[in-house]
BAFI-3210 file (N, C-alpha, C; in Angstrom, 3 decimals, decimal comma, padded with zeros to 6 digits):
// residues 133
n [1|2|3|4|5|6|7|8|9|10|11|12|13|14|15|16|17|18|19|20|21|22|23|24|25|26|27|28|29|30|31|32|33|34|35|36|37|38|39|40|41|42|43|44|45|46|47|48|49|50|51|52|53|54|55|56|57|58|59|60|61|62|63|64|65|66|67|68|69|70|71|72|73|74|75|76|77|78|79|80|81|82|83|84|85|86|87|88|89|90|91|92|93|94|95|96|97|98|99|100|101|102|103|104|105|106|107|108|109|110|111|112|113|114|115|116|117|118|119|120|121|122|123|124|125|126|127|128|129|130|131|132|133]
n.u [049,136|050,698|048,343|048,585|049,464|049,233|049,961|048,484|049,853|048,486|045,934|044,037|041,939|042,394|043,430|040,770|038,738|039,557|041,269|040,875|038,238|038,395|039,826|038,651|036,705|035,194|036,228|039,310|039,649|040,277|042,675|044,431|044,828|043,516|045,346|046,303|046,703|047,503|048,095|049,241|047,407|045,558|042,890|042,376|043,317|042,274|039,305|039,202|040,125|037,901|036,331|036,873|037,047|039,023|042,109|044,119|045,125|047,468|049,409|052,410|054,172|056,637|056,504|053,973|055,563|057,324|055,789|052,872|051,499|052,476|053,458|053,908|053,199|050,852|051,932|050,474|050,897|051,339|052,925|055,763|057,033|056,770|059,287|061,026|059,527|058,890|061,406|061,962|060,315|061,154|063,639|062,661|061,762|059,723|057,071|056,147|054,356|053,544|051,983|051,718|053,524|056,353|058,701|060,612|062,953|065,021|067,287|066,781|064,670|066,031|067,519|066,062|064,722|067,163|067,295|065,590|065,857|068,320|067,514|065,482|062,698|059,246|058,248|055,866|054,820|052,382|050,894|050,652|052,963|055,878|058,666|061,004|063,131]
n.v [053,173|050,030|046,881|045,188|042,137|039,785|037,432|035,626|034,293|031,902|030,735|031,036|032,240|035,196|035,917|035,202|036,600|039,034|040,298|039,141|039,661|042,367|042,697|042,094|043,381|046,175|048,722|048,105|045,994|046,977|047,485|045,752|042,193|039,150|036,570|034,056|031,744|030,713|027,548|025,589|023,285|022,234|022,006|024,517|026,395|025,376|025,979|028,948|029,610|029,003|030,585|033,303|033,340|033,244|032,176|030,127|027,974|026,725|024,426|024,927|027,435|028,483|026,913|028,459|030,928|030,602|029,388|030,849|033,820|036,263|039,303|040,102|039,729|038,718|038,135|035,670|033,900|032,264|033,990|033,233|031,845|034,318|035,361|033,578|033,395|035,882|036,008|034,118|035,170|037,583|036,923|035,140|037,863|038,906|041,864|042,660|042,399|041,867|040,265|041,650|040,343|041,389|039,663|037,928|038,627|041,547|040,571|039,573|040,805|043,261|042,288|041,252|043,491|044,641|042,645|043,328|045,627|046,090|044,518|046,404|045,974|046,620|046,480|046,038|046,168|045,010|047,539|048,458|049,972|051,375|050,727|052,001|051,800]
n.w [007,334|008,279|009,055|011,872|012,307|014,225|016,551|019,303|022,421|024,570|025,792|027,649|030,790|030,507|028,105|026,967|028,317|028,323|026,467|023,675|023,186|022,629|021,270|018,247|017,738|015,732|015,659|016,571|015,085|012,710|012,560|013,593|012,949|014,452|013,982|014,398|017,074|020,120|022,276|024,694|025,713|023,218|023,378|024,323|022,467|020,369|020,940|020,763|018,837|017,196|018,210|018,280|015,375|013,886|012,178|012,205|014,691|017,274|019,075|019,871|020,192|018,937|016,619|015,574|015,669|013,357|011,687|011,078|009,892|010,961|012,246|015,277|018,921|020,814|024,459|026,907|028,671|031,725|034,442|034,709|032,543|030,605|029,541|028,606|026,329|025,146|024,186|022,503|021,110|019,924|019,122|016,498|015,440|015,947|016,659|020,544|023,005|025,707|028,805|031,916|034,997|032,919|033,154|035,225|036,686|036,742|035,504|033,381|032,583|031,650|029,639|027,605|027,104|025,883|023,756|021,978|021,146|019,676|017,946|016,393|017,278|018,623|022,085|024,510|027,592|029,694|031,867|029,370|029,036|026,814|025,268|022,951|021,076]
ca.u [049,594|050,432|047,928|049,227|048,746|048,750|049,172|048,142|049,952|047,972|044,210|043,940|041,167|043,063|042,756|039,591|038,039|039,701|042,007|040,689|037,065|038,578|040,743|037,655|035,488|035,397|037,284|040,323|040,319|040,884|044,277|044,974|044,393|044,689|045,917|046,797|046,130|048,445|047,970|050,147|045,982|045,010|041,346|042,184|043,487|040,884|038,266|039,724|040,184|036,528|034,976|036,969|036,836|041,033|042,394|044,976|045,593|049,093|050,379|053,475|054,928|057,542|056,195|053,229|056,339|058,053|054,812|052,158|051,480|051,908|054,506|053,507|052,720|050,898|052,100|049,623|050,769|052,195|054,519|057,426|057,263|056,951|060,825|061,432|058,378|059,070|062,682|061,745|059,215|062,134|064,783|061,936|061,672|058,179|056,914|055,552|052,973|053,668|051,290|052,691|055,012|056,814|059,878|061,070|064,193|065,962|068,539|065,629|063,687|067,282|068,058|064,533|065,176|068,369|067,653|064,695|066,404|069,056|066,169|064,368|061,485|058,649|057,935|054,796|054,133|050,911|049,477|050,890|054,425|056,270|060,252|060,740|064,676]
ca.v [052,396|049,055|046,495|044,648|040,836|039,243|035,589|035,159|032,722|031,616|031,060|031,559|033,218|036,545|036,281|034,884|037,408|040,662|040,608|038,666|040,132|044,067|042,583|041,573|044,992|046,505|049,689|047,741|044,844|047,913|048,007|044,739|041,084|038,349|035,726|032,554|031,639|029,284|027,337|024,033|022,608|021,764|022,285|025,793|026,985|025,135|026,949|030,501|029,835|029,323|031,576|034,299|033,912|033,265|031,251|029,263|027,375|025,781|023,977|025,194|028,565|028,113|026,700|029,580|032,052|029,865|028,999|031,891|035,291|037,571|040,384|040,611|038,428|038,966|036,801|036,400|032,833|032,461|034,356|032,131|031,898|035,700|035,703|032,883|032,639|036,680|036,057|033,336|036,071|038,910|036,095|036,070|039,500|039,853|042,802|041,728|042,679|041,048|041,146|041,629|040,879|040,869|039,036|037,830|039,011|042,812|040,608|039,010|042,325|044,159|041,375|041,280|045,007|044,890|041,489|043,994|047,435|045,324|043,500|047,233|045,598|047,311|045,668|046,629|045,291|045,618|047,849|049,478|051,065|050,634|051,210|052,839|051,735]
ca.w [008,476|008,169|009,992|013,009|011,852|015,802|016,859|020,566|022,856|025,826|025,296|029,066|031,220|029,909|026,772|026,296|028,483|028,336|025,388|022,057|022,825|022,658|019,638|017,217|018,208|014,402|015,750|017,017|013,821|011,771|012,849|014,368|012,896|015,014|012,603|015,225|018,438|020,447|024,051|025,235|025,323|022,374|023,283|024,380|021,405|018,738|021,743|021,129|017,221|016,824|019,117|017,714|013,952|014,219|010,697|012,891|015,940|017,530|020,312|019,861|020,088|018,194|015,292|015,342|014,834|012,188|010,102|010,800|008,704|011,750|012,901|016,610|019,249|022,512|025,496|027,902|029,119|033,393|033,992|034,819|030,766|029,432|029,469|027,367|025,354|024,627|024,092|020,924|019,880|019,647|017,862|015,669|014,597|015,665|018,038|021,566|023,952|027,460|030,084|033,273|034,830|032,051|033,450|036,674|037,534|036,341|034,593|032,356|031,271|030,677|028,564|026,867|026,029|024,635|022,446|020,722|020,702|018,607|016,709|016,031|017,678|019,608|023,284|024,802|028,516|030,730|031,294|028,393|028,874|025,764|024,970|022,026|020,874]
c.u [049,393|049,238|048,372|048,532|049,711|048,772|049,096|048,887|049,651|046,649|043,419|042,437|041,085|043,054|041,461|038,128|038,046|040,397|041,289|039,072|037,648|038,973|039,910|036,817|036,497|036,766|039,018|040,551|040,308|042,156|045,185|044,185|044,994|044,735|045,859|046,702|047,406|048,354|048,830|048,706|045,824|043,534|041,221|042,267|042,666|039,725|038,188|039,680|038,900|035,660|035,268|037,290|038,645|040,969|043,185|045,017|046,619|049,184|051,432|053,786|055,810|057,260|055,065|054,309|056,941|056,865|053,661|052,583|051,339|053,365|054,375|052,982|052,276|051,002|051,652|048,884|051,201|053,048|055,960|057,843|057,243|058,555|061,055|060,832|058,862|060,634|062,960|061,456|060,581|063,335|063,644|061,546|060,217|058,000|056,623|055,157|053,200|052,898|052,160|052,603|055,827|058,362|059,738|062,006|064,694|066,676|067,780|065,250|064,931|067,840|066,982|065,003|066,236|068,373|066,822|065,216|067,586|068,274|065,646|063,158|060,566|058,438|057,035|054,948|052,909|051,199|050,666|052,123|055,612|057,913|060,339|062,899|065,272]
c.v [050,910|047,869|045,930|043,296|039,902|038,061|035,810|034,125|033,213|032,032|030,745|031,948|034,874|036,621|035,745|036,222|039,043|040,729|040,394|039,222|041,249|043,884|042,568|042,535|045,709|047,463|049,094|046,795|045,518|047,711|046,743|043,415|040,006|037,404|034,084|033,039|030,188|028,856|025,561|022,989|022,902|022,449|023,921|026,375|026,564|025,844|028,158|030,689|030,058|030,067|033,042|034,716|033,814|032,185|030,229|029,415|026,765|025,700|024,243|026,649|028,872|028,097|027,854|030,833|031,770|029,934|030,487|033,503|036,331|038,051|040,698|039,422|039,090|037,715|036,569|034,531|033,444|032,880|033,891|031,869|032,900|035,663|034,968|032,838|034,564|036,788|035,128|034,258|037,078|038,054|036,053|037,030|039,664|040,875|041,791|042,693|041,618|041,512|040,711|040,571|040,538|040,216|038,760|038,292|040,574|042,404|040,192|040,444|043,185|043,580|041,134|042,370|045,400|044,083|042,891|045,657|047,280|045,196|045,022|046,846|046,751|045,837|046,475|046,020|045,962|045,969|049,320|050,895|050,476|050,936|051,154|052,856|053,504]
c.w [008,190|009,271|010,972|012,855|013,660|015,638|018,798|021,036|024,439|025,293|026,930|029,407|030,482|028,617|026,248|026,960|028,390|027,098|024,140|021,971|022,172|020,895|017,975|017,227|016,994|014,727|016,009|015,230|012,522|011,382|013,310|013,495|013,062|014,255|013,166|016,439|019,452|021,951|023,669|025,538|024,450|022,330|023,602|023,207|020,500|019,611|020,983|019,884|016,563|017,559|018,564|015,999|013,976|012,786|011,453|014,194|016,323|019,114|020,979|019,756|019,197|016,755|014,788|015,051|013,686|011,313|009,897|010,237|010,137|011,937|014,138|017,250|020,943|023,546|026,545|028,763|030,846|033,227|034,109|033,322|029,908|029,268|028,373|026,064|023,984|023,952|022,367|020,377|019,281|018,434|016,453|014,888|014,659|016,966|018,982|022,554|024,978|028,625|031,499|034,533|033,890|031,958|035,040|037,144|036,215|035,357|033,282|031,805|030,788|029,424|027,741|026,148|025,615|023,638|021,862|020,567|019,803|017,314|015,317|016,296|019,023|020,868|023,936|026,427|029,548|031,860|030,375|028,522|027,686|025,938|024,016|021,730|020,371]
res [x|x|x|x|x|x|x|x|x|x|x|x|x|x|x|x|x|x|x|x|x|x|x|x|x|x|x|x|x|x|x|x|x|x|x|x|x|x|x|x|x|x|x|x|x|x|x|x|x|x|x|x|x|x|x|x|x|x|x|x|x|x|x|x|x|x|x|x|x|x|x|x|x|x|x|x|x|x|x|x|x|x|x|x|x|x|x|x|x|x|x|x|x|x|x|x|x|x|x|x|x|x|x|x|x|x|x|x|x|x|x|x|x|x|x|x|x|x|x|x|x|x|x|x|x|x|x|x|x|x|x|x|x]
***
């Protein structure tokens, strides 16, 4: 099984307390390594990079899918932004993990899951119902 090389965007409440702990617990960073870390603060993301042992930090979204070593991305910014932010990740070609809600409107998540059932991408959203192209 290949590993699941992870960048994080949003270094939030949510991921600093429930997500990137679970992520670094030996049994999980078997299977999963998160690689990058990304928040629109600066100080969040160099926070989140060194508390969890992370190789990279970014400002940018964007450029964390363009320059970092990962295949997956969990999005676990407000949600007024899982649509778009997951919608880069899928042009991309990396998986995605959306915590919920993972869209705002019907026409957004139908259009989420047809860019990645195109792509061959997995889409995960919280609490963990996946679609499976």
């Amino acid at each position: 099984m290949e590993k699941v090389k992870l960048g994080v965007i949003g270094c939030g409440v949510v991921a600093l307390r429930d997500i990137l702990p679970n992520l670094v617990q030996p049994q999980i960073a078997e299977k999963v390594e998160v690689v990058a870390v990304c928040d629109i603060v600066n100080n969040r993301a160099k926070n989140a990079k060194e508390m969890f042992g992370v190789k990279e930090a970014y400002t940018n979204h964007m450029e964390m899918l363009e320059s970092a070593d990962i295949n997956a991305v969990a999005v676990l910014t407000p949600i007024n932004t899982h649509y778009s932010i997951a919608m880069d990740a899928a042009r991309a070609d990396k998986h995605i993990y959306v915590q919920k809600s993972m869209t705002t409107s019907l026409k957004e998540a139908n259009d989420l899951i047809s860019t990645v059932k195109k792509r061959g991408l997995k889409l995960v959203a919280s609490p963990g119902q996946m679609h499976n192209p």
